[in-house]
C-alpha positions as CSV (number, residue, x, y, z in Angstrom):
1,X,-43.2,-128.8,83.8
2,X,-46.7,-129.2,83.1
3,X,-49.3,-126.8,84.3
4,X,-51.1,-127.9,87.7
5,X,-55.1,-126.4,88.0
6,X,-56.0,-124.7,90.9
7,X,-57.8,-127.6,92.5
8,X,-54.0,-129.4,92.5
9,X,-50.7,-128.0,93.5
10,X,-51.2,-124.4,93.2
11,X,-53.3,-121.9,91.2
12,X,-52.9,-121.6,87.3
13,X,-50.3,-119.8,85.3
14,X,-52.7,-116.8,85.2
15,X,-53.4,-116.0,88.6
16,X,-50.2,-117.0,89.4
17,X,-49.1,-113.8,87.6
18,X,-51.4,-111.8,88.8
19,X,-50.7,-112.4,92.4
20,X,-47.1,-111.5,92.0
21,X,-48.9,-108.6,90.3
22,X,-50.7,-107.9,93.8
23,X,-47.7,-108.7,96.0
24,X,-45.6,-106.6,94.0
25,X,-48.4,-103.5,94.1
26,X,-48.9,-103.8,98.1
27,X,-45.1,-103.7,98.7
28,X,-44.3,-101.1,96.6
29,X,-47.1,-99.2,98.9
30,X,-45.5,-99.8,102.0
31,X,-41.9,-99.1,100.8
32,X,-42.8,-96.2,99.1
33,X,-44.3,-94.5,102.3
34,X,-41.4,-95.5,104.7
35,X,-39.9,-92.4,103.2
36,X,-42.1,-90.6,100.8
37,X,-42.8,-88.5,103.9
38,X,-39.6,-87.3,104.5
39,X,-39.6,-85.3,102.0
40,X,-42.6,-83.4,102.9
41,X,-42.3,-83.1,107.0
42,X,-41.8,-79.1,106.3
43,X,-45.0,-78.9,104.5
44,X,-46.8,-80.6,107.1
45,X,-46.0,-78.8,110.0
46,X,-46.5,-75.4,108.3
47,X,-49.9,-76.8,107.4
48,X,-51.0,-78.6,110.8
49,X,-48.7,-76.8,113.3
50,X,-47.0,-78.5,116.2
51,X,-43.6,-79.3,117.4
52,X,-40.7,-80.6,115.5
53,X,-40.7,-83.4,117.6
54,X,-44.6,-83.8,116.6
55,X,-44.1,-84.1,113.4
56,X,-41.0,-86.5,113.5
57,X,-43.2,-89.0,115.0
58,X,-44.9,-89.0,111.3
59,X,-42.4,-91.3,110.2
60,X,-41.4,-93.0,113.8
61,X,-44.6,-93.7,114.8
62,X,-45.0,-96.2,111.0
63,X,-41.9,-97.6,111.6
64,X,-41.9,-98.4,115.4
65,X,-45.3,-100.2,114.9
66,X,-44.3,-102.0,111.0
67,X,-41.1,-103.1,113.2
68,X,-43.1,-104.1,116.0
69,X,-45.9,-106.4,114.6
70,X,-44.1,-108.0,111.6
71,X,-43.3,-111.1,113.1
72,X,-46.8,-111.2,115.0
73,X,-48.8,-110.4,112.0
74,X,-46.9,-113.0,110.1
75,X,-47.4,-115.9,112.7
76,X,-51.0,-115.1,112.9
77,X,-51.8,-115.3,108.9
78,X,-49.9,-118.8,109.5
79,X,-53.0,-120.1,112.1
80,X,-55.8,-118.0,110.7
81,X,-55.3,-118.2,106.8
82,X,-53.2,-115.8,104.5
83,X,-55.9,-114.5,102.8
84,X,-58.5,-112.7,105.0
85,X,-55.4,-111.7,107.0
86,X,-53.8,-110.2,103.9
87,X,-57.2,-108.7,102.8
88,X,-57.3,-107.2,106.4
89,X,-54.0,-105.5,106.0
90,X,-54.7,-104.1,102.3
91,X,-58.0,-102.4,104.2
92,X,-56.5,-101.3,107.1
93,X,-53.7,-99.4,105.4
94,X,-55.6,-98.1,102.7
95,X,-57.9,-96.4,105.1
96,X,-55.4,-95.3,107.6
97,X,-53.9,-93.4,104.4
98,X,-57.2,-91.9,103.9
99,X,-56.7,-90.9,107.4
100,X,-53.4,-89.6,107.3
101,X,-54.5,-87.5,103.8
102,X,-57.8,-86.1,106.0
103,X,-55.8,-85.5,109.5
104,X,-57.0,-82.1,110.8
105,X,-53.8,-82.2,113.2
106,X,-50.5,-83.6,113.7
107,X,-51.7,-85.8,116.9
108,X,-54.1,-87.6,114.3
109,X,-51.3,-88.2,111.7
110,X,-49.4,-89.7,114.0
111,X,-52.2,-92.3,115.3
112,X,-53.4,-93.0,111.7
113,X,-49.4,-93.4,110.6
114,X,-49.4,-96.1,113.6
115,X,-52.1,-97.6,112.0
116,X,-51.1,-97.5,108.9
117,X,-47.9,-99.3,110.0
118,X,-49.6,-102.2,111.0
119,X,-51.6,-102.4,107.9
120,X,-48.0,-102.6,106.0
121,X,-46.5,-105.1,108.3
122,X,-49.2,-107.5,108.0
123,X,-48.4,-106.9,104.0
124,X,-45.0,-107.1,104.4
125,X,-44.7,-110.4,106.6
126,X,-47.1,-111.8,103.8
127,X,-45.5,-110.8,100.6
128,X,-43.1,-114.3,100.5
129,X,-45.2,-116.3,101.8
130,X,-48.0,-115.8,99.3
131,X,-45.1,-116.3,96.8
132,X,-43.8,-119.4,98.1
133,X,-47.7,-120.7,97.3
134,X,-47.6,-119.6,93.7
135,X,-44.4,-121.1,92.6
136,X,-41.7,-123.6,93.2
137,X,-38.4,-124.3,92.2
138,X,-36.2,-121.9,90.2
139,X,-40.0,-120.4,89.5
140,X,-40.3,-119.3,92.7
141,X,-36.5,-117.6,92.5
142,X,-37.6,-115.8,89.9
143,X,-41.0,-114.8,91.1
144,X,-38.8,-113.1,94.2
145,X,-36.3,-111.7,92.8
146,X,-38.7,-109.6,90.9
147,X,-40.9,-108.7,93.9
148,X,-37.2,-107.8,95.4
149,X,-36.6,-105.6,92.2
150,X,-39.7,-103.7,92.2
151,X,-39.0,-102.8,95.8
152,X,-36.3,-101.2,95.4
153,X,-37.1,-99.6,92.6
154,X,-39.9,-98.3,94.6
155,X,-37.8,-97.0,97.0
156,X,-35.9,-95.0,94.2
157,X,-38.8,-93.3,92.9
158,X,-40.2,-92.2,96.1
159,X,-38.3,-89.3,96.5
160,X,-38.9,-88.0,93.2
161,X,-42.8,-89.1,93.4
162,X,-43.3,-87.6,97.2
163,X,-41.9,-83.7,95.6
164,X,-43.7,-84.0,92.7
165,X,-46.7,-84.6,94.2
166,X,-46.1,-81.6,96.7
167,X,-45.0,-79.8,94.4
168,X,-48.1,-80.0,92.3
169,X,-50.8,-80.6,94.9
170,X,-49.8,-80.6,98.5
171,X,-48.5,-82.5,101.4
172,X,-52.0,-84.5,101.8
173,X,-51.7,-85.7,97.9
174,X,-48.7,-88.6,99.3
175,X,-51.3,-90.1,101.6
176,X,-54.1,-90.0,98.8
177,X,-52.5,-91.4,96.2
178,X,-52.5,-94.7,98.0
179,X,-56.5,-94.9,97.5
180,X,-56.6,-96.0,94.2
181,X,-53.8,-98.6,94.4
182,X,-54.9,-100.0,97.5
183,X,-59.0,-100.5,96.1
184,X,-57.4,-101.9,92.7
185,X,-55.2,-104.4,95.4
186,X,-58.2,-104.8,97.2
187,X,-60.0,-106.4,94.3
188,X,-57.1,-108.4,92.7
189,X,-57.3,-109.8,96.4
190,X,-60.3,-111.0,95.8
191,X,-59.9,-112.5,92.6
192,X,-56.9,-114.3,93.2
193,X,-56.1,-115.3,97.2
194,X,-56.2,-119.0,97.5
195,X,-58.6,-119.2,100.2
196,X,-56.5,-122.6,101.4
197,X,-53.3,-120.5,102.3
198,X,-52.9,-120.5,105.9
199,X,-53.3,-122.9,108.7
200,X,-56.9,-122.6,109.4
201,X,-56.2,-122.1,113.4
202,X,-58.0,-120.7,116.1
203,X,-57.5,-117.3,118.1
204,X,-57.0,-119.1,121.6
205,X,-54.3,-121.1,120.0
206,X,-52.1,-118.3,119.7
207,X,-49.4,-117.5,122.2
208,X,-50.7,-114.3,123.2
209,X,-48.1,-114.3,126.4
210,X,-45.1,-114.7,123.8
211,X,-46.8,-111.9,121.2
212,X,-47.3,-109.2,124.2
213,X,-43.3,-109.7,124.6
214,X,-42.4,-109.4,121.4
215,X,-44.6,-106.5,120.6
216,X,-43.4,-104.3,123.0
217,X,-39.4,-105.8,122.7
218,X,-39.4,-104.8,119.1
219,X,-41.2,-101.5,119.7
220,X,-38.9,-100.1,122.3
221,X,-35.9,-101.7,120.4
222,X,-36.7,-99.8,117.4
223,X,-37.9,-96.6,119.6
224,X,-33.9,-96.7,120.9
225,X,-32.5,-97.2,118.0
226,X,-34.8,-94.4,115.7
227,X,-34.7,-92.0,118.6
228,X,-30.4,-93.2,119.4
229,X,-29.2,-90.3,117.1
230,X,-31.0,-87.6,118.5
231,X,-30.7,-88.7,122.3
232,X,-27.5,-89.3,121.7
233,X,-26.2,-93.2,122.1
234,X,-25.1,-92.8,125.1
235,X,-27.7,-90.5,126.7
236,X,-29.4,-92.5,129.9
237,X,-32.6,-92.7,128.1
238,X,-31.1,-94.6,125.1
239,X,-29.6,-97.1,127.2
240,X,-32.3,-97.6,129.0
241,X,-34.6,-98.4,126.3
242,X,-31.9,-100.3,124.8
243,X,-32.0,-102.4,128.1
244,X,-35.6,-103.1,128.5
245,X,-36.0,-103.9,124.9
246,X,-33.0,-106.4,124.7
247,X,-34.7,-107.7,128.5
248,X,-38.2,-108.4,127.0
249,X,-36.8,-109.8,124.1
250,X,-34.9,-112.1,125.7
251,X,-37.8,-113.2,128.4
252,X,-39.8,-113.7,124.9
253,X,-37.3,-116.3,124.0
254,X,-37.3,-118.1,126.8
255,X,-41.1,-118.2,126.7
256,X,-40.9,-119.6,123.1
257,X,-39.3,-122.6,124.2
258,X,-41.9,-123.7,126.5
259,X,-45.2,-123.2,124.5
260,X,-46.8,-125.7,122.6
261,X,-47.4,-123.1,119.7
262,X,-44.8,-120.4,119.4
263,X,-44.8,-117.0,117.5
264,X,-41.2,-117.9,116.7
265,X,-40.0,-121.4,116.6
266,X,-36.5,-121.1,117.6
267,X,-36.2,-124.5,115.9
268,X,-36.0,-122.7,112.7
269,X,-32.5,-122.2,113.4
270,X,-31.4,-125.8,113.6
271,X,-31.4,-125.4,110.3
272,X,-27.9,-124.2,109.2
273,X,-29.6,-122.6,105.6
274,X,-31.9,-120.7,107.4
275,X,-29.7,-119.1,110.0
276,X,-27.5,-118.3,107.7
277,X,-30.1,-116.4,105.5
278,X,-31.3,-114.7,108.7
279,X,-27.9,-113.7,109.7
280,X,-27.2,-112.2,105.8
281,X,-30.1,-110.6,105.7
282,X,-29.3,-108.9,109.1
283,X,-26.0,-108.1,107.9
284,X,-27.5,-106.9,104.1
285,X,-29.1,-103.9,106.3
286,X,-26.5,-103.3,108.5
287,X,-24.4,-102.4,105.2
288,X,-26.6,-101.1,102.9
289,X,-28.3,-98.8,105.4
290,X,-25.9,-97.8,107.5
291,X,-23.5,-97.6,104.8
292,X,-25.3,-95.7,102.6
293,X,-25.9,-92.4,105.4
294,X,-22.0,-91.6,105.8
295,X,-21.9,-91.6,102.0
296,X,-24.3,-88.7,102.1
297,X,-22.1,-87.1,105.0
298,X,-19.1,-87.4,102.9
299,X,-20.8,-86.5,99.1
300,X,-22.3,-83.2,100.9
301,X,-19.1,-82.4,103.9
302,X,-15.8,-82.9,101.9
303,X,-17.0,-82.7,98.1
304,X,-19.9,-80.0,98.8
305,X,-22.2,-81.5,96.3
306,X,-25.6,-80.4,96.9
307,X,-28.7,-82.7,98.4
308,X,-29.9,-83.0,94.5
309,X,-26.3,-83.9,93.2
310,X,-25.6,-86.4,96.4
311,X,-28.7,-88.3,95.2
312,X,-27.7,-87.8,91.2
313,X,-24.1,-89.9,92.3
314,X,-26.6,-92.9,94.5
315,X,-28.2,-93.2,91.0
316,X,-26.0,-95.8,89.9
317,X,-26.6,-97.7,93.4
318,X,-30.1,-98.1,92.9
319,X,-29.9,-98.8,89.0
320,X,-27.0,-101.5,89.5
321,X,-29.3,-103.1,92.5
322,X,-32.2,-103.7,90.2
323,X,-30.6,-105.0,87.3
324,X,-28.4,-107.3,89.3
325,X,-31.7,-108.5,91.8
326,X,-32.9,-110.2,88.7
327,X,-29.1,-111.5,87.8
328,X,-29.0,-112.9,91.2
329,X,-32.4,-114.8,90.9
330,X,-31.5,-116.6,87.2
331,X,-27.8,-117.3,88.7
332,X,-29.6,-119.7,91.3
333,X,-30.4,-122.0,88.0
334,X,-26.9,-122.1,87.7
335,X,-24.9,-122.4,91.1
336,X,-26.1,-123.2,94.6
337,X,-27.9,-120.3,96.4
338,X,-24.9,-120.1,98.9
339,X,-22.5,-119.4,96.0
340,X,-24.6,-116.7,94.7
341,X,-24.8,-115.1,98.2
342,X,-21.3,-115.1,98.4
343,X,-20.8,-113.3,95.0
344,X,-22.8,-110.6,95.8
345,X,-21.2,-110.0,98.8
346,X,-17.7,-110.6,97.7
347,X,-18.9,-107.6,95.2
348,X,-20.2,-105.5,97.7
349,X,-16.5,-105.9,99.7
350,X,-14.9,-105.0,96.7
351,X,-17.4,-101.7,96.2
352,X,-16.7,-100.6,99.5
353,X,-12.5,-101.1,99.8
354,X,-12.6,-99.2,96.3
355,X,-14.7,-96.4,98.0
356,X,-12.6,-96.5,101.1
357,X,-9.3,-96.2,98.8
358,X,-10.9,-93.3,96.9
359,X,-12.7,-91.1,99.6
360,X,-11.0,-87.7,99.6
361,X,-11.5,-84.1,99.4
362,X,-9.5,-84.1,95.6
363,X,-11.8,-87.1,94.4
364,X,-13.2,-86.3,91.3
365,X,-16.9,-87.0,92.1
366,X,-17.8,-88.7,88.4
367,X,-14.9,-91.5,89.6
368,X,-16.6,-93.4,92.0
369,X,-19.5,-93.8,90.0
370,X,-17.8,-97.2,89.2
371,X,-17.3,-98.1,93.0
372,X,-21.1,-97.3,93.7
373,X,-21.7,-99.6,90.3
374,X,-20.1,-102.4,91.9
375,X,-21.4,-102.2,95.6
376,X,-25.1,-101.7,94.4
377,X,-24.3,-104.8,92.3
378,X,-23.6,-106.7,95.0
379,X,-26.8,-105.9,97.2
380,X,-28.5,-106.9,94.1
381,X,-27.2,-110.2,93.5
382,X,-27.3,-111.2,97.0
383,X,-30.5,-110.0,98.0
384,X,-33.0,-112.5,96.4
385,X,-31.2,-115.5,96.8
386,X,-31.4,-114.7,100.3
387,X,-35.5,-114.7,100.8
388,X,-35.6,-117.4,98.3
389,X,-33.3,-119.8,100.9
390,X,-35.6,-118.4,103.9
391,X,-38.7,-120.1,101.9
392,X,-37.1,-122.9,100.4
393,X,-35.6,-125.2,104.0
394,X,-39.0,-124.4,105.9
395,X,-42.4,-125.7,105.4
396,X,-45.4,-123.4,103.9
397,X,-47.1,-123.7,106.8
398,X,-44.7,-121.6,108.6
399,X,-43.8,-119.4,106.0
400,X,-45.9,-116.1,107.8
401,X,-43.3,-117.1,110.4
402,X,-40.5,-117.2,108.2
403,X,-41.5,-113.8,106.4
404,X,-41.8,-111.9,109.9
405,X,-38.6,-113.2,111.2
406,X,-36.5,-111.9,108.1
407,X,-38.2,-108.6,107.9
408,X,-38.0,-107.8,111.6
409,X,-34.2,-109.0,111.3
410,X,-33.8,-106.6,108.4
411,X,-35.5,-103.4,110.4
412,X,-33.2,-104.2,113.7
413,X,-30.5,-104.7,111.0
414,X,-31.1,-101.0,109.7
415,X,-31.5,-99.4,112.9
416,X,-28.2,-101.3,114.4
417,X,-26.2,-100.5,111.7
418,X,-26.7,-96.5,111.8
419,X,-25.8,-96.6,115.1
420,X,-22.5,-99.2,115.4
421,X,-21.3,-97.5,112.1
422,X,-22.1,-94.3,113.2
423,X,-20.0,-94.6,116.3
424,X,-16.8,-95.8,114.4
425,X,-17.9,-92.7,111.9
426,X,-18.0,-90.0,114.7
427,X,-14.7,-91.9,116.7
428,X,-13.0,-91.2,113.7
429,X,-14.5,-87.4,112.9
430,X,-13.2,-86.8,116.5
431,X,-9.7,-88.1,116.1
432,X,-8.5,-86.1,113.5
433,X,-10.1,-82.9,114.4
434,X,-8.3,-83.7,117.7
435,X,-5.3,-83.3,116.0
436,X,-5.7,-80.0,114.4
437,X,-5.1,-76.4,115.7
438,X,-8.0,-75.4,116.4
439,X,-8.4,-71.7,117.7
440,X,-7.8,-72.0,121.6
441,X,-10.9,-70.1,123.2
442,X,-13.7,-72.5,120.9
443,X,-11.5,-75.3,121.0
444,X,-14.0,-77.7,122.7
445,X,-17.0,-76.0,120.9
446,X,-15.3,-76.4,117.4
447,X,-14.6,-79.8,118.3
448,X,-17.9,-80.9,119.7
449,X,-19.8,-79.6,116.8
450,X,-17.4,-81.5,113.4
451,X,-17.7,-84.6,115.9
452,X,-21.2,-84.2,115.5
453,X,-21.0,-83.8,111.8
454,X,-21.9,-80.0,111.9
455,X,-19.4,-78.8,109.9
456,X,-20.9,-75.5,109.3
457,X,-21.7,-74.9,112.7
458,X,-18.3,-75.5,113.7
459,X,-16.9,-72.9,111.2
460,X,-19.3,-70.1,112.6
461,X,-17.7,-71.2,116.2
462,X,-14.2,-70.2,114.3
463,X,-12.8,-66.8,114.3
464,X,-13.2,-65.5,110.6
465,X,-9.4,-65.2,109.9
466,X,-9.3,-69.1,111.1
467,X,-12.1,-70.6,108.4
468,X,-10.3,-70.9,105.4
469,X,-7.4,-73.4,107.2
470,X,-10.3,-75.1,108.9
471,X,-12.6,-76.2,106.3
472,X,-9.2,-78.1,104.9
473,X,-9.5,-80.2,108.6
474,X,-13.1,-80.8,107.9
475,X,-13.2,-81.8,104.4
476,X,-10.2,-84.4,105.2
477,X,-12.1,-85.4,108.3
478,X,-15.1,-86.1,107.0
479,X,-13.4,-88.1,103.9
480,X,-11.3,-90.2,106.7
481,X,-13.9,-90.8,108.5
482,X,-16.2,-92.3,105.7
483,X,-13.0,-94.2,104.7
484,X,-13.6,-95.9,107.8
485,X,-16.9,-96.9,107.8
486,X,-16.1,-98.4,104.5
487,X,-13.5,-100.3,105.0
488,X,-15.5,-101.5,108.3
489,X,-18.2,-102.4,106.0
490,X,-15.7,-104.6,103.5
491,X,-14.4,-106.1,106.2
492,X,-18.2,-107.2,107.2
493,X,-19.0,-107.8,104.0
494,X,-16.4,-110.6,104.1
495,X,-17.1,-112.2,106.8
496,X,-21.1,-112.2,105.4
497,X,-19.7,-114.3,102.4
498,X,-17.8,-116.9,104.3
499,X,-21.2,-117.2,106.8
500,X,-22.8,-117.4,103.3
501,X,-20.3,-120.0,101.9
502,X,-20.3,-122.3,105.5
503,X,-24.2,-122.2,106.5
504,X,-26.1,-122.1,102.9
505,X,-23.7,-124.5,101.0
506,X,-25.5,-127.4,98.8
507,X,-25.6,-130.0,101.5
508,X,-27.6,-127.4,103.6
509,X,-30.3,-127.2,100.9
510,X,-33.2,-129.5,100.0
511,X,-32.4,-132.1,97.6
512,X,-35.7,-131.4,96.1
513,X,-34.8,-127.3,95.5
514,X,-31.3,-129.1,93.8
515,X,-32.7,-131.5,91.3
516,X,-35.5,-129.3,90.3
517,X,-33.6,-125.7,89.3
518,X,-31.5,-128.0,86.9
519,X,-34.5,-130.1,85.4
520,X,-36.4,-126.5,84.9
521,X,-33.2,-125.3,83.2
522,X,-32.5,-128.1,80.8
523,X,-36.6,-128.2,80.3
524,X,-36.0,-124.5,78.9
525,X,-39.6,-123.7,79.1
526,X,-40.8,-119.9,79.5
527,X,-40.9,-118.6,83.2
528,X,-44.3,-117.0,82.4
529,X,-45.5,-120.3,81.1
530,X,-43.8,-122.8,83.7
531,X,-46.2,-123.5,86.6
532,X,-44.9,-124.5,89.9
């Protein structure tokens, strides 16, 4: 394929690297800070004071607003051109970190962490879209699956990076360190945004009515489902915000349908491909996410491996995902997207029912390193192929739109998936401690606290004699009831590969994508050389 110049087709080899280079820098920003915090919440509020509940909204208040703009700040770089928008979000949240980093208390954090939010949803909503410019074909595959790769691996070393950093500096150092990336962004911004990406529209064409809805849908939504846990599901206030978030979303779909230019054009999901896509990705969240916290539960209740060692064993989940994200985005030169999908979820089936067989209190913790192999495996060849489809049946001018809609279906995915597995998790907990003797005067005590996953709570509740006998109950519980969400999440799993196999199968693709993965293949030219 011969090279196009940046007055045809696309820009040159060159700066199509280095804008993958920039997409790939920006994202591993925002990732990194969804949880980079966590690790140093303590520090903070020894440092700025305040409640617990002050300080929690340090990572709430980033994800409400990243959850709740995505799509809007995806739409609008759509009508107003991708590259001052994108420039616009590498500003804003490079100075709200240089906020957060100078916040004299936590009510200031908070606000410039809501800021900083929206800053990384206008450069997440952006990140395929800018991609989709640069390349085509099996190019552009390629080109995502990498910028898939180094996110995760981002969100591997965050951890690691946010205690190091404390460790050596202090809690203000995780905020800073975003400066010099986001002013080296800033200028390969410059350098290399195509200033033709984007529609070109105006401000009074946008469907402000529709955005409003959406906004504040996807804020409460993700409010309920941050806050569910701590409420507790069931609480009044949950279900209430549940209910006027699932209300507002629904009065912003039926206001879709009757504006000339929609924030989300429900049209999309005519297209079987793409509604497939969105519901994988969904589902990809729902598993991996929720999945991944009762793995924890179970590591730390029922084999008592420590916080360090728990994260030592999801090693090989992270690792696996990586290599395989780039597996996945070659084995698209090879086999329709849909079949790839499939694999990696069949994989990710197979992870889990081999977890769900070996979760027990006897299980020799270096054993399921294998099972984790295979289920990170799976996410990994899955995951690319997914985007790439997202892109590939809709137009570039809509691509903002495309970009929001998948990562606002991947946050809701997170969130929903905590909580339904969650429920089936605790359901279970409380079932078989049900079933055990438990001493008669803390009986209800003992049992609220293990169904709450307070295992050591629920032993202080226990007369000392009584212990020994029940931490045998708990350890069993908690392996049972991680069994469950597993098998749950095979079961899902499943199902996600026949959705997969149905909705994304070949004649659901563009002929174009078909013939021209093959052509690039049997052309055998150098991905860093081929120019889409």
């Amino acid at each position: 394929m011969a090279p196009t110049t940046e007055t045809d087709a696309g820009p040159s080899a060159a700066r199509s690297r280095a804008l993958l280079t920039l997409v790939v820098i920006a994202t591993a920003l925002v990732v990194i800070d969804m949880t980079i915090v966590t690790i140093g919440l303590a520090n903070i509020q020894a440092d700025l004071g305040g409640t617990l509940a002050d300080i929690q909204w340090v990572v709430v208040a980033y994800m409400i607003t990243m959850g709740a703009v995505t799509q809007v700040t995806g739409t609008l770089s759509d009508r107003l051109g991708r590259r001052n928008v994108y420039l616009t979000g590498i500003a804003l949240f490079t100075l709200a970190s240089l906020a957060c980093g100078l916040a004299p208390n936590a009510l200031v954090l908070d606000f410039a962490r809501a800021v900083q939010g929206i800053g990384g949803a206008i450069l997440m909503s952006n990140a395929l879209p800018l991609l989709s410019h640069a390349y085509d074909g099996q190019q552009r595959n390629m080109a995502i699956a990498t910028w898939s790769t180094m996110s995760t691996a981002a969100s591997l070393i965050a951890p690691l990076l946010g205690g190091t950093l404390i460790d050596v500096l202090d809690w203000r150092a995780i905020f800073l360190i975003n400066l010099p990336f986001g002013a080296v962004a800033f200028v390969i911004g410059l350098r290399t945004l195509p200033r033709d990406a984007g529609g070109g529209g105006k401000i009074g064409s946008l469907d402000w009515g529709g955005t409003a809805l959406l906004i504040s849908g996807l804020a409460v939504l993700n409010f309920a489902l941050l806050r569910g846990e701590q409420q507790g599901w069931t609480a009044s206030s949950t279900l209430i915000q549940g209910t006027v978030g699932v209300v507002l979303l629904a009065a912003f779909l039926v206001v879709q349908r009757r504006v000339r230019n929609p924030t989300l054009d429900l049209q999309l999901f005519t297209k079987p491909a793409f509604t497939g896509a969105a519901f994988t990705i969904f589902m990809s969240r729902v598993l991996t996410i929720g999945g991944t916290v009762y793995f924890v539960q179970y590591f730390q209740n029922s084999l008592h491996l420590s916080p360090t060692a728990s994260g030592a064993l999801l090693a090989p989940v992270f690792i696996a995902q990586m290599a395989a994200g780039m597996l996945g985005g070659k084995m698209q030169a090879w086999l329709p997207s849909g079949y790839v999908i499939a694999i990696g979820y069949a994989c990710k089936a197979a992870g889990a029912a081999w977890m769900a067989l070996a979760f027990s209190p006897t299980t020799q913790a270096w054993l399921l390193v294998f099972p984790l192999l295979l289920w990170g495996t799976g996410g990994g060849i899955a995951g690319a192929p997914i985007f790439a489809v997202a892109m590939n049946v809709t137009d570039k001018q809509r691509s903002g739109m495309v970009a929001g809609t998948m990562t606002s279906l991947a946050s809701i995915g997170a969130g929903i998936g905590t909580a339904v597995l969650g429920v089936l998790y605790k359901a279970k907990l409380a079932g078989v401690v049900a079933t055990a003797e438990l001493p008669a005067g803390q009986h209800d005590a003992i049992s609220a606290a293990a169904a709450e996953g307070d295992a050591q709570r629920a032993l202080e509740l226990a007369p000392p004699e009584a212990r020994e006998g029940l931490q045998r109950v708990f350890e069993e519980a908690f392996a049972a009831s991680a069994s469950a969400v597993l098998f749950a999440s095979a079961s899902l799993a499943v199902i996600t590969m026949c959705v997969a196999l149905v909705l994304i199968s070949k004649r659901n693709l563009p002929k174009p994508q078909q013939e021209a993965e093959p052509k690039a293949q049997e052309a055998g030219e150098p991905e860093a050389t081929r120019e889409g």
